[in-house]
C-alpha positions as CSV (number, residue, x, y, z in Angstrom):
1,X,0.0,0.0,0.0
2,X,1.1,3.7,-0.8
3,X,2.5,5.0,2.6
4,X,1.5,8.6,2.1
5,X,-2.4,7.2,1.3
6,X,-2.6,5.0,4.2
7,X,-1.2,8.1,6.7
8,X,-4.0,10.2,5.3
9,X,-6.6,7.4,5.7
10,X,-5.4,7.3,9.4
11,X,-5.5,11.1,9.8
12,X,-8.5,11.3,8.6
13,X,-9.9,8.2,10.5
14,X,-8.0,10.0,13.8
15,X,-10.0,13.0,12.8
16,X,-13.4,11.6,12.1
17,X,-13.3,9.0,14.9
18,X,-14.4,6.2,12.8
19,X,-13.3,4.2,10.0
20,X,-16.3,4.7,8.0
21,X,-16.4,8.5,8.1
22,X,-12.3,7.9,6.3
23,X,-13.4,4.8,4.2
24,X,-16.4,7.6,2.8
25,X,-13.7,10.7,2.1
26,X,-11.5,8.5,0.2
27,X,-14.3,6.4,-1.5
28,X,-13.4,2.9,-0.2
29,X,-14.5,0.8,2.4
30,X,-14.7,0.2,6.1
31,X,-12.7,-2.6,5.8
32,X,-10.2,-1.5,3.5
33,X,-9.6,2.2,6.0
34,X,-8.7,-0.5,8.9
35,X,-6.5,-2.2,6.6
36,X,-4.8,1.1,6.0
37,X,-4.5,1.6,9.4
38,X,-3.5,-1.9,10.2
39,X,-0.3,-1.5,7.4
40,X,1.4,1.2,9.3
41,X,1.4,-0.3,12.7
42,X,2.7,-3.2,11.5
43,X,5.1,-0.5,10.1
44,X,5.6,1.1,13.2
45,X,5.4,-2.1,15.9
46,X,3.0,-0.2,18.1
47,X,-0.9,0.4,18.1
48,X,-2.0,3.6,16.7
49,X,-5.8,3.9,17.4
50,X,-7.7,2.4,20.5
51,X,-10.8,0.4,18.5
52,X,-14.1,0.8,20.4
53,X,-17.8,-0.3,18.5
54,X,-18.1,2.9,18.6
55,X,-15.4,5.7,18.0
56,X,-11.9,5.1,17.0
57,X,-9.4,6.9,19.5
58,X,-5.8,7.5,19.6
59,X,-3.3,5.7,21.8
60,X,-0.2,7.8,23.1
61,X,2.0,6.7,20.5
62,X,-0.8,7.5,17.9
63,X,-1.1,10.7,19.5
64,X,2.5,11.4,18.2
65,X,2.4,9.6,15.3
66,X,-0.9,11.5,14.3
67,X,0.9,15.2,14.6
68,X,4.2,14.0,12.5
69,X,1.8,12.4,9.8
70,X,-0.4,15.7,9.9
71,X,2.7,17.8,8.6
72,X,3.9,15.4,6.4
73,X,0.9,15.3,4.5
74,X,1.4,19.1,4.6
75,X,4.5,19.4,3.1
76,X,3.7,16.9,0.2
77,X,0.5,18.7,-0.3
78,X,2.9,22.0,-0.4
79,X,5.3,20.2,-2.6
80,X,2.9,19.2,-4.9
81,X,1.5,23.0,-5.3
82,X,4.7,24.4,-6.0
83,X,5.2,21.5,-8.6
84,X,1.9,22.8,-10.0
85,X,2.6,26.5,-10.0
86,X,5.9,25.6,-11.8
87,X,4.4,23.9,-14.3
88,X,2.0,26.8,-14.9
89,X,3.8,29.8,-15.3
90,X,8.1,30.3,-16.4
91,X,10.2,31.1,-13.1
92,X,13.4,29.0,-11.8
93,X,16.9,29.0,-13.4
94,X,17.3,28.6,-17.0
95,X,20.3,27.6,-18.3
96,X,21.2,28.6,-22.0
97,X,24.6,28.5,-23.9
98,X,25.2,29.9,-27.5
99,X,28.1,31.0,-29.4
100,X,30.2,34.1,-28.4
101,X,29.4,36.4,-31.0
102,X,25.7,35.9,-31.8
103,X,25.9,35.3,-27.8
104,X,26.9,39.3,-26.8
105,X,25.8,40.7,-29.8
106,X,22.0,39.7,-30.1
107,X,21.1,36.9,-27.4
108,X,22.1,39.4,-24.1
109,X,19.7,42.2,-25.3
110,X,17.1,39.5,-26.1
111,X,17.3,37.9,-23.0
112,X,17.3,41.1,-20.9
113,X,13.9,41.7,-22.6
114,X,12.8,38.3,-21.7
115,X,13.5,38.6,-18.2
116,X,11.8,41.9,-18.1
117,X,8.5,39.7,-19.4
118,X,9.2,36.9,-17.0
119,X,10.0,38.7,-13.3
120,X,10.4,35.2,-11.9
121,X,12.8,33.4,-14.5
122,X,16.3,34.1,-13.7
123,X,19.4,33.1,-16.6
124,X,22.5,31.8,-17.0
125,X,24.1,32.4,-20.3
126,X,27.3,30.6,-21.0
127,X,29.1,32.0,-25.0
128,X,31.5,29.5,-26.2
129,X,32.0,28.3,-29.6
130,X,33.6,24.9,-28.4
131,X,29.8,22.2,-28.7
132,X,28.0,21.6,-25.6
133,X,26.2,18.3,-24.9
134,X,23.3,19.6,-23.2
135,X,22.3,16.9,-21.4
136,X,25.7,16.1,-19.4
137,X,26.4,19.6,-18.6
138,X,23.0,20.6,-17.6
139,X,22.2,22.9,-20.8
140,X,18.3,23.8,-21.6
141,X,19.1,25.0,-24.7
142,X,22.0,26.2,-27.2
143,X,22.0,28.6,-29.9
144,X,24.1,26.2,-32.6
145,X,25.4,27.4,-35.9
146,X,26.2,25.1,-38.8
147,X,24.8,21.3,-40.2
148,X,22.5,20.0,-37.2
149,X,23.7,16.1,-36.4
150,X,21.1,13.4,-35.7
151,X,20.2,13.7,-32.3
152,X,17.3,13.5,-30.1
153,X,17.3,17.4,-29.4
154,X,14.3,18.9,-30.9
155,X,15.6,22.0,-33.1
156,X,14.1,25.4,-34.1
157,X,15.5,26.7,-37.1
158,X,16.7,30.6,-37.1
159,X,17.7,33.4,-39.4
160,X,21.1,32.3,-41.3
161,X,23.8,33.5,-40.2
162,X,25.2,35.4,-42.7
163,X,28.6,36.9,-43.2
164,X,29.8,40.3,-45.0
165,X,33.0,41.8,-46.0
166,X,34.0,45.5,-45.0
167,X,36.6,47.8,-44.4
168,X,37.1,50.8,-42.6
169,X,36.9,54.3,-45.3
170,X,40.6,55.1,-44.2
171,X,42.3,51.9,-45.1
172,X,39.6,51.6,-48.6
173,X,41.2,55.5,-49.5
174,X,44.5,54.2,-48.8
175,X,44.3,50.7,-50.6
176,X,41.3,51.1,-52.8
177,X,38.0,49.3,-52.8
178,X,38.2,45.3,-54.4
179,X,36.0,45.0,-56.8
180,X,36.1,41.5,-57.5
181,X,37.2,38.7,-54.8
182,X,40.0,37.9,-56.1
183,X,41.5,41.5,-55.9
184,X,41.5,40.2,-52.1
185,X,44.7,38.9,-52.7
186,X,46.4,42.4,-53.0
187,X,45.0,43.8,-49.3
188,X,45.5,42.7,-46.2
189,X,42.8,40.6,-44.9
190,X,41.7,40.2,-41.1
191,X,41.4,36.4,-40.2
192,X,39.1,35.2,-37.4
193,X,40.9,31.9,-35.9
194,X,38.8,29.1,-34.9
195,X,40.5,27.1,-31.6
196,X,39.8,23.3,-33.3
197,X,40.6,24.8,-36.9
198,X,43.4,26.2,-39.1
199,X,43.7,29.7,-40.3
200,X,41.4,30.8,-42.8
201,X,43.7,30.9,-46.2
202,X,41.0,31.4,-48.4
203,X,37.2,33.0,-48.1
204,X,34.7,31.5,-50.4
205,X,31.8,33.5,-52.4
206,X,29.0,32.8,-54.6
207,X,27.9,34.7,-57.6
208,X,25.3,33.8,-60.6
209,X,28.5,31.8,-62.0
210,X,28.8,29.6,-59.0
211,X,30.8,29.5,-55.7
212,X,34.5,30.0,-56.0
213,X,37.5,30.3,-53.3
214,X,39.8,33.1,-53.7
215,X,43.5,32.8,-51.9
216,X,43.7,35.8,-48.5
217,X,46.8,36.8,-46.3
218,X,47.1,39.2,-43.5
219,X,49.4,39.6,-40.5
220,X,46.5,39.6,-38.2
221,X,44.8,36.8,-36.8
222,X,42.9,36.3,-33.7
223,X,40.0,34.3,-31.9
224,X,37.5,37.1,-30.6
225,X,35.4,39.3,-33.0
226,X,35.5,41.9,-31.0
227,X,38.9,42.0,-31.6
228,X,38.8,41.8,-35.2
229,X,36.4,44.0,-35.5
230,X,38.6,46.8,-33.5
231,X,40.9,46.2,-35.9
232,X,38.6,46.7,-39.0
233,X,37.8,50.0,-37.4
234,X,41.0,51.3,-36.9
235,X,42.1,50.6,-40.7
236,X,43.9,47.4,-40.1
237,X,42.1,45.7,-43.1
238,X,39.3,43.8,-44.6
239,X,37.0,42.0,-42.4
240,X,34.7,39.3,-43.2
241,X,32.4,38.9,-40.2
242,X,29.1,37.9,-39.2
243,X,26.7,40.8,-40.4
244,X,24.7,40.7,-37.1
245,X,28.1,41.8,-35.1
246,X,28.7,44.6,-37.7
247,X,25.4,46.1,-38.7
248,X,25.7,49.2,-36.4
249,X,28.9,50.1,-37.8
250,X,28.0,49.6,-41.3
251,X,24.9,51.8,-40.7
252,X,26.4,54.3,-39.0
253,X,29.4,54.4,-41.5
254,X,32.1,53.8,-39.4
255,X,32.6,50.7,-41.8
256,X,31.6,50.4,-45.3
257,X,30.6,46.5,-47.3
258,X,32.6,45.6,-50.1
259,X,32.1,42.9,-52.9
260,X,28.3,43.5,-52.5
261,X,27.2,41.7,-55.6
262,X,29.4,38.7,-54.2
263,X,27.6,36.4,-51.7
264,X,29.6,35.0,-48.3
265,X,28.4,31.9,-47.3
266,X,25.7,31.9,-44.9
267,X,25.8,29.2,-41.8
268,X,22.5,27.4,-40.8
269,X,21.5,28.4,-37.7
270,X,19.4,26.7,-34.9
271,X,17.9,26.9,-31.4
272,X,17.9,23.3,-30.0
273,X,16.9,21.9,-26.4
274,X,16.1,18.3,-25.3
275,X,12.3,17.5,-25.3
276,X,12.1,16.9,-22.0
277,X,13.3,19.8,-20.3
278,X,10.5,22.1,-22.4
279,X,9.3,23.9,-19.1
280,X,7.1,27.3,-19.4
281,X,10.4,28.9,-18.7
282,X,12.1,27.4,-21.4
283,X,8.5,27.4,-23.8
284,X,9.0,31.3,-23.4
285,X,12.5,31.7,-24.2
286,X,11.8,29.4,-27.2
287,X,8.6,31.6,-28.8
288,X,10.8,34.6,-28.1
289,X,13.9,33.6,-29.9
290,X,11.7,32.5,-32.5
291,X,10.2,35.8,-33.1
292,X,13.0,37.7,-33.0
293,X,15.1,35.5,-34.7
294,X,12.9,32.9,-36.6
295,X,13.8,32.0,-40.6
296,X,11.0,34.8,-41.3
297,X,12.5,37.7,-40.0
298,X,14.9,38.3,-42.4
């Protein structure tokens, strides 16, 4: 017999002073209550209720017995309401990891917004651009970029994530403006270094002739965008970078796209998470990365 049903046939039972009145809450019978009953002092090795024809009574030990089963059966009914209320509305710790870039540049303001919408959610954004299994390190969703394996993570395709090439006006006065890719060859290109991958030593485009790779050098390499993109800035070359890192500086002029009628290749994007961990918290974050950054808003 369930343990917790029993104690709160016997509470009830205590409370009612007869097996019948518990047997005709819970919707069983007489018999069955004192069988309840009968189960947990056998449990406990002592007698719980004096029997009378009459009225049901407790004994000294029942007495006891009767106020620690009393807040038990509190405290899973108050368990089982906060379960409830979770499963109701988002709050608790979400955990989300995406890659560095896309990470500072569009997910932070995003997820401040979402917070403001969900006063009881709080988030812990990790930005790598190493993969993340999301169930062994507790992850309830990732932003990834590129070809999706088979897994079992449900996935929510996003905008691409598409790359341009620009240069500061100072360095384009001083070196000229390419206008084909392969007049890449002849300026000194910024390289974004990958930790589990070579130096980039060629950047590929597509046109209405097809996709080609053109050959690129430059004497500055590094792994943040942030740095490369200081770089761009201060004249140190061409960049080819993820448009949604350097939209404010091409808009405000502070950087100006090159090779427009040439095509970068844009990386597949994704938000995935593991079906079972889609809580209201996590529902929310999902509708709102969608409609920010779902396939159809570009």
């Amino acid at each position: 017999m369930d343990r917790l049903t029993s104690m709160a046939v016997f509470v009830k039972t205590a409370d009612s002073g007869s097996f019948a009145a518990a047997a005709l809450a819970f919707g069983i019978s007489s018999q069955m209550a004192g069988k309840h009953v009968s189960t947990l002092e056998e449990r406990v090795g002592a007698r719980l209720l004096n029997r009378t024809t009459r009225r049901q009574s407790l004994t000294e030990i029942g007495q006891i017995f009767y106020e620690r089963c009393k807040a038990l059966l509190a405290d899973a009914q108050a368990a089982e309401s906060v379960a409830q209320d979770l499963s109701l509305s988002p709050r608790g710790r979400l955990r989300i990891t995406a890659p560095v870039t896309f990470g500072a540049c569009c997910l932070a303001p995003l997820i401040t917004r979402y917070l403001h919408a969900n006063p009881e959610v709080r988030v812990e954004l990790s930005l790598t651009d190493r993969f993340v299994d999301l169930i062994d390190e507790g992850y309830e969703a990732a932003i990834r970029l590129g070809s999706l394996s088979d897994s079992s993570l449900i996935a929510r395709p996003l905008m691409p994530y598409r790359l341009v090439v620009c240069a500061a006006p100072r360095y384009l006065a001083e070196r000229g403006v390419p206008q084909t890719p392969q007049e890449l060859a002849d300026h000194e290109c910024l390289s974004f270094v990958y930790t589990s991958q070579p130096v980039d030593t060629e950047w590929r485009f597509s046109d209405a002739h097809g996709e080609k790779s053109v050959p690129i050098s430059g004497r500055f390499q590094v792994n943040d965008m942030k740095a490369l993109q200081a770089a761009a800035l201060n004249g140190g070359g061409v960049i080819l970078g993820p448009e949604v890192a350097l939209k404010d500086d091409l808009a405000a002029g502070r950087l100006v796209r090159v090779l427009a009628d040439y095509e970068a290749p844009a990386r597949p994007m994704h938000l995935v998470f593991p079906a079972s961990r889609a809580t209201p918290k996590l529902r929310a974050f999902i509708n709102q990365v969608v409609a920010e950054f779902g396939p159809d808003t570009v």
